[in-house]
VEXTOR-754175 format. One record per atom (N, C-alpha, C): residue number from 1; x, y, z; residue in one letter; atom name. Coordinates in Angstrom, 3 decimals. Example, Ala and Ser with C-alpha at 12.3 -4.5 7.8 and 13.67 -1.06 7.14 Angstrom:
VEXTOR-754175
pt pos 1, X 13.190, Y -5.690, Z 7.800, code A, site N
pt pos 1, X 12.300, Y -4.500, Z 7.800, code A, site CA
pt pos 1, X 13.200, Y -3.300, Z 7.800, code A, site C
pt pos 2, X 12.850, Y -2.250, Z 7.080, code S, site N
pt pos 2, X 13.670, Y -1.060, Z 7.140, code S, site CA
pt pos 2, X 12.900, Y 0.030, Z 7.870, code S, site C
//
This chain:
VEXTOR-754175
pt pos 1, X 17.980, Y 9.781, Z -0.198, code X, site N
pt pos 1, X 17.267, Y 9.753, Z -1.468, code X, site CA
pt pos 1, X 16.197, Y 8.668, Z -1.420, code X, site C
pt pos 2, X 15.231, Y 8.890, Z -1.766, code X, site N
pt pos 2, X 14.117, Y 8.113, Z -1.542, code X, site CA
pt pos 2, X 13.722, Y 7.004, Z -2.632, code X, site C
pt pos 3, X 14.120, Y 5.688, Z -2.652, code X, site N
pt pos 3, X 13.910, Y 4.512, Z -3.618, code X, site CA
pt pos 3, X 12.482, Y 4.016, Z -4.233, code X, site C
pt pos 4, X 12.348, Y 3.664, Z -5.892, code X, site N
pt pos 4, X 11.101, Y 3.739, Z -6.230, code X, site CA
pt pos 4, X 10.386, Y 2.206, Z -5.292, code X, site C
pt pos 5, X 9.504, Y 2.166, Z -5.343, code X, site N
pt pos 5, X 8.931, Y 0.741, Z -5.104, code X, site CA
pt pos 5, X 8.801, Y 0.129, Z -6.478, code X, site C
pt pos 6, X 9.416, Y -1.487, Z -6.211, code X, site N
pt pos 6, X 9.194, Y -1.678, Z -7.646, code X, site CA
pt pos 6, X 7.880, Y -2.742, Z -7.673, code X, site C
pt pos 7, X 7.399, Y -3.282, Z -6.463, code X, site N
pt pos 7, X 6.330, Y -4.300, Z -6.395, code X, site CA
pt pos 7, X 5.551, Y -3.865, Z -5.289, code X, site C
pt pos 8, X 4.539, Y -4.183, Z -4.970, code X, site N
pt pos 8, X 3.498, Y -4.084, Z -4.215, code X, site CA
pt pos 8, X 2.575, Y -5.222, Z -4.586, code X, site C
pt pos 9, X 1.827, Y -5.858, Z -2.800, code X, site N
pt pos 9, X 0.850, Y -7.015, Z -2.874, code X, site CA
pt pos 9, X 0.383, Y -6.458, Z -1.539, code X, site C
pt pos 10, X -1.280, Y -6.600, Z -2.057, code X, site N
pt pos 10, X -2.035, Y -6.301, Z -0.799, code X, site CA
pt pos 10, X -2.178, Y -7.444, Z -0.348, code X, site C
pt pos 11, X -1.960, Y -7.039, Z 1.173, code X, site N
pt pos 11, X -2.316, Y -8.301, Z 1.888, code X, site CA
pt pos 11, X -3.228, Y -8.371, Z 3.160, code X, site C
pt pos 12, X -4.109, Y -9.041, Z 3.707, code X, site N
pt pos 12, X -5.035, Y -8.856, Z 4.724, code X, site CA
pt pos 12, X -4.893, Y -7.427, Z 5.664, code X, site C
pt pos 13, X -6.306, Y -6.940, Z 6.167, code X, site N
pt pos 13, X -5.998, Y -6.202, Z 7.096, code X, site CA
pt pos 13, X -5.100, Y -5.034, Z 6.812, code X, site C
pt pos 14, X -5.378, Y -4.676, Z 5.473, code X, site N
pt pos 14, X -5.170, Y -3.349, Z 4.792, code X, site CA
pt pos 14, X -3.333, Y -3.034, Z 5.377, code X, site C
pt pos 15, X -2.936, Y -4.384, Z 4.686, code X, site N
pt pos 15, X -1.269, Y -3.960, Z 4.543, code X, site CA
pt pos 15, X -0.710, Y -4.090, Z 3.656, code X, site C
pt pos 16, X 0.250, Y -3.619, Z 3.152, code X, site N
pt pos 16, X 0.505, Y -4.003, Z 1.720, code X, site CA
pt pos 16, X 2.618, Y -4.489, Z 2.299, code X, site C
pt pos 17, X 2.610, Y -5.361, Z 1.269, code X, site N
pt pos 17, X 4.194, Y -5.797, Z 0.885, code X, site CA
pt pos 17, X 4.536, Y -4.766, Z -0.034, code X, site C
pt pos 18, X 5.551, Y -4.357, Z 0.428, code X, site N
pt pos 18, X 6.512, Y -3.590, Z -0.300, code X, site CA
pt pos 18, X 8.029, Y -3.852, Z -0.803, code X, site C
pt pos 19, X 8.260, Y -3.424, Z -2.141, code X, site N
pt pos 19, X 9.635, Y -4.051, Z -2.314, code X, site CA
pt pos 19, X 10.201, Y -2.840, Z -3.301, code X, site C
pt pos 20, X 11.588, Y -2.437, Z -2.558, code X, site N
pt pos 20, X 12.335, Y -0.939, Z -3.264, code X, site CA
pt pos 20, X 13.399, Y -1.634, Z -4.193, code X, site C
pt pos 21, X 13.644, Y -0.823, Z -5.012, code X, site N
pt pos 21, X 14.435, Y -0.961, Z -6.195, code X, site CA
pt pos 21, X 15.886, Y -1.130, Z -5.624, code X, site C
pt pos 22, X 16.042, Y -1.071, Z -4.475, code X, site N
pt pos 22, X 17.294, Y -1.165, Z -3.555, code X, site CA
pt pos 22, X 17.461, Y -2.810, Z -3.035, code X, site C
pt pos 23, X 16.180, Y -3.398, Z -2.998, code X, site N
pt pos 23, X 15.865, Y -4.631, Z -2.806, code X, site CA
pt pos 23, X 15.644, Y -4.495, Z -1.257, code X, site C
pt pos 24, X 15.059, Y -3.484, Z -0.456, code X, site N
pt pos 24, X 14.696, Y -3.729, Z 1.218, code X, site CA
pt pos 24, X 13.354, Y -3.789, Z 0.354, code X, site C
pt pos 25, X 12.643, Y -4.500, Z 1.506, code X, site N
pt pos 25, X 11.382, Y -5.057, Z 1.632, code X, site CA
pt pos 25, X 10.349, Y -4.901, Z 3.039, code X, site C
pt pos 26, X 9.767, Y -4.777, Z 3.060, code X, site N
pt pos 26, X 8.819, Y -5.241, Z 4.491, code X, site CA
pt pos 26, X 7.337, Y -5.090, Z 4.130, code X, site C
pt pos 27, X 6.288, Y -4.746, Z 5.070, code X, site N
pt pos 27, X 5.190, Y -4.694, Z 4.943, code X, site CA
pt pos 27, X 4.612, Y -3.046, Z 6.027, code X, site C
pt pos 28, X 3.901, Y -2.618, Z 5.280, code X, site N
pt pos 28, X 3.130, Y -1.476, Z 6.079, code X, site CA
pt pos 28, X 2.016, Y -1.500, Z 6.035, code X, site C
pt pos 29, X 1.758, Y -1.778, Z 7.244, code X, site N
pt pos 29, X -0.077, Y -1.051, Z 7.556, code X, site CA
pt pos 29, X -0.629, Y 0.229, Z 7.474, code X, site C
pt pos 30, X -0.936, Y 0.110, Z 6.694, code X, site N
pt pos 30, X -1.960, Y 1.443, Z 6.446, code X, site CA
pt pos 30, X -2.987, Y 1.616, Z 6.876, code X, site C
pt pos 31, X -3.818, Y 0.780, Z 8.184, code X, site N
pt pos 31, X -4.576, Y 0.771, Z 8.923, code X, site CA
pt pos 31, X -4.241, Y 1.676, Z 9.543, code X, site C
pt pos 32, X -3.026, Y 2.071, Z 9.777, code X, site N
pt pos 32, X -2.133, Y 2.299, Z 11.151, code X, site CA
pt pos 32, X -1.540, Y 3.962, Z 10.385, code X, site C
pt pos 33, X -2.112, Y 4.100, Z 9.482, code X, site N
pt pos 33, X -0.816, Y 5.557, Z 8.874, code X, site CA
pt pos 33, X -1.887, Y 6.004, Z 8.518, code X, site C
pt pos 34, X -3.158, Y 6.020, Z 7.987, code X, site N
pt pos 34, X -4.118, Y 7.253, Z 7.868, code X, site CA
pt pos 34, X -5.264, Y 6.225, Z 8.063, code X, site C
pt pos 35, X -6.501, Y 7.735, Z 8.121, code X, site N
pt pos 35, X -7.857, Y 7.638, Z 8.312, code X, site CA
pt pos 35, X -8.401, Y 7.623, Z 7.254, code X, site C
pt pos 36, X -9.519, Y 6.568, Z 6.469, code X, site N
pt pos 36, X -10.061, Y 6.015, Z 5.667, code X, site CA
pt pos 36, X -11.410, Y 7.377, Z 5.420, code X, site C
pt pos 37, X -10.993, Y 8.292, Z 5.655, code X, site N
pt pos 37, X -11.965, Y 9.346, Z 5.761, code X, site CA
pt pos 37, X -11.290, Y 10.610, Z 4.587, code X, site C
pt pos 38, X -12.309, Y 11.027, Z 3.983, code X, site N
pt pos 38, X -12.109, Y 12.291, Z 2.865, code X, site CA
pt pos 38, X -11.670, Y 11.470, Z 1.527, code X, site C
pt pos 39, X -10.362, Y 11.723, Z 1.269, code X, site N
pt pos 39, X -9.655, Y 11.456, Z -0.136, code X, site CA
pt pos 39, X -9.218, Y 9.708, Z 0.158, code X, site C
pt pos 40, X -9.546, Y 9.719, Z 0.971, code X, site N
pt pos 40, X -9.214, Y 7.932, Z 1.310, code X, site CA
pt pos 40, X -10.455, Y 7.068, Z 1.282, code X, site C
pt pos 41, X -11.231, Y 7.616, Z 1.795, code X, site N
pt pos 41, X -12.667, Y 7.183, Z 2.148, code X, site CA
pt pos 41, X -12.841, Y 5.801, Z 1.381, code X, site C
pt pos 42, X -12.526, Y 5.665, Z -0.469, code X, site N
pt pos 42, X -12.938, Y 4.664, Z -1.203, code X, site CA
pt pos 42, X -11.627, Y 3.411, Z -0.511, code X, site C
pt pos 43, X -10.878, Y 3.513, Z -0.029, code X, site N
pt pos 43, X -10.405, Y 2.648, Z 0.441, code X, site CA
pt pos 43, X -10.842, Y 2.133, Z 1.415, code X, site C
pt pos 44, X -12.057, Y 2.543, Z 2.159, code X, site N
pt pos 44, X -12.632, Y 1.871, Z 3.375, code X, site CA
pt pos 44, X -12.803, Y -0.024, Z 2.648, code X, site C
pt pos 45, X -12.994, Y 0.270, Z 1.149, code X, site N
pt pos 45, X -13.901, Y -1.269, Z 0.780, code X, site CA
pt pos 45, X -12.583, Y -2.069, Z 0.208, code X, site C
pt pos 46, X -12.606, Y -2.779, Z 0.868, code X, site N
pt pos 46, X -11.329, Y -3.664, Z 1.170, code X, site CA
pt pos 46, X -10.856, Y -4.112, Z -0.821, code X, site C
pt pos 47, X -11.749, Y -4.346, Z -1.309, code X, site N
pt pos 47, X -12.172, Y -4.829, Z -2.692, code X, site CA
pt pos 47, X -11.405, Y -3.800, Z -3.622, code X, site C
pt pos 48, X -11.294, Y -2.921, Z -3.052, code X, site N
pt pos 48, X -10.872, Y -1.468, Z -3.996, code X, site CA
pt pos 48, X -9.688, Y -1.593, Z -3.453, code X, site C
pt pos 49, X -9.117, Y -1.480, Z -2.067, code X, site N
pt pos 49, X -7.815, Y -1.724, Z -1.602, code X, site CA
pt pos 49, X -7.099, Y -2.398, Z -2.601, code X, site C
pt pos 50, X -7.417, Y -3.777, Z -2.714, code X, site N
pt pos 50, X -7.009, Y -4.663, Z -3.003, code X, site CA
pt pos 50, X -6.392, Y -4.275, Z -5.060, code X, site C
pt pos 51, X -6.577, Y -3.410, Z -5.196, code X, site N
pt pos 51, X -6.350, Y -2.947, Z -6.896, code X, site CA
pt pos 51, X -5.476, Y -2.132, Z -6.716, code X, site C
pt pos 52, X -4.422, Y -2.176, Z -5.873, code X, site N
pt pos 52, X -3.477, Y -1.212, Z -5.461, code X, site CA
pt pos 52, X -2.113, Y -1.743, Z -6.696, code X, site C
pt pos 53, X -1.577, Y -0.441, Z -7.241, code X, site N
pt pos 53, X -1.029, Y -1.077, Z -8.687, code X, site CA
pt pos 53, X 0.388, Y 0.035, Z -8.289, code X, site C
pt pos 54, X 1.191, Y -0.387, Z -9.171, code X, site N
pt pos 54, X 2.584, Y 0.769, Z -9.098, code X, site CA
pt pos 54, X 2.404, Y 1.652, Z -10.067, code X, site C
pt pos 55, X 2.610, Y 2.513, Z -10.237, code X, site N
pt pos 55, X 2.193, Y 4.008, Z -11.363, code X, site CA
pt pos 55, X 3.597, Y 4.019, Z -12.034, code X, site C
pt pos 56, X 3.803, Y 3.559, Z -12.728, code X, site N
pt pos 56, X 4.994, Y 3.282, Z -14.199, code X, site CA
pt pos 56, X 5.349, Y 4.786, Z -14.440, code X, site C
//
């Protein structure tokens, strides 16, 4: 069963901290899991990354 995230913090180099309602934690690069191309594209600008919010 798949746990909500309850926090998120962007952090350099387009990774974000993650933290599940289960309380595991780590960090994922998303450099590394898709291409900043099509429906991603506005995430190329680090500035916009950075407004990454949890959807309530």
């Amino acid at each position: 069963m798949l746990k909500d995230i309850i926090e998120v913090i962007p952090h350099d180099n387009y990774q974000l901290y993650l933290k599940f309602e289960d309380g595991k934690e780590g960090i994922v690069d998303v450099n590394q899991l898709i291409e900043f191309t099509g429906i991603f594209a506005p995430l190329k600008d680090f500035n916009y990354f950075k407004t990454v919010k949890i959807n309530s």
